[in-house]
N, C-alpha and C positions, 0 to 999 in steps of 0.2 A: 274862856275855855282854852285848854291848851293842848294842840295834838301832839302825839307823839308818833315820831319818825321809829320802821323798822328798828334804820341804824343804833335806834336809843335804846332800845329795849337788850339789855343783857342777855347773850346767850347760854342756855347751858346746855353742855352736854354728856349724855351718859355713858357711862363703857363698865366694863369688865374684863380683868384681866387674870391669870390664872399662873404662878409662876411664884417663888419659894421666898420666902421674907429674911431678907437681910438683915435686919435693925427693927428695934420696937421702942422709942420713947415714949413719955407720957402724952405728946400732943401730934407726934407724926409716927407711919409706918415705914421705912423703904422695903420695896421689894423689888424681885428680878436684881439688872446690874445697879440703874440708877433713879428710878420710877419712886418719888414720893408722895407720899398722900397725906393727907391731915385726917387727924380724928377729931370730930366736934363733937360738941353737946354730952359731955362725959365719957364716950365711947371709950371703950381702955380695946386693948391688943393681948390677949391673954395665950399666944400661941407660940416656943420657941424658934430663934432663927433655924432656918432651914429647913421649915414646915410649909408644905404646899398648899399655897391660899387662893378663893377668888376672891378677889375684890370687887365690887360695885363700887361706882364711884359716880360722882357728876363733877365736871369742871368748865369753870367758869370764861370768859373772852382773854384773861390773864393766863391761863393754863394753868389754874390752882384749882387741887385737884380734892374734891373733900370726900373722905369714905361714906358710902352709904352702911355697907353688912360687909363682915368678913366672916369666912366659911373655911376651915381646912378638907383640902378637898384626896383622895387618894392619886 
């Protein structure tokens, strides 16, 4: 049997952040100045730059940051 240590167990963490989309490729967002996110599992970005967005996000021990939902918000 093999235990595993805290240290081993990848962290993740969640956030949200609210603030106007720079850039939209097919596989990442940026928003704010320099804040970028991934889009996984098909997820497209269907929202012109400079629309104000929330982002859910979870990011991983690396700070790679993968969009959960994006929302334009007023």
């Amino acid at each position: 049997m093999c235990a595993v240590g805290v240290s081993d167990v990848p962290r993740v963490v969640r956030g949200i952040i609210i603030a106007p989309l720079q850039a939209c490729f097919p596989f990442l967002i940026i928003v704010a100045p320099d804040r970028i996110f991934f889009l996984r599992n098909g997820m497209t970005c269907a929202y012109a730059p400079g629309t104000r967005l929330k982002v859910v996000y979870t990011e991983d021990d690396d700070g790679v940051k993968d969009v959960v939902s994006i929302q334009a918000v007023q």
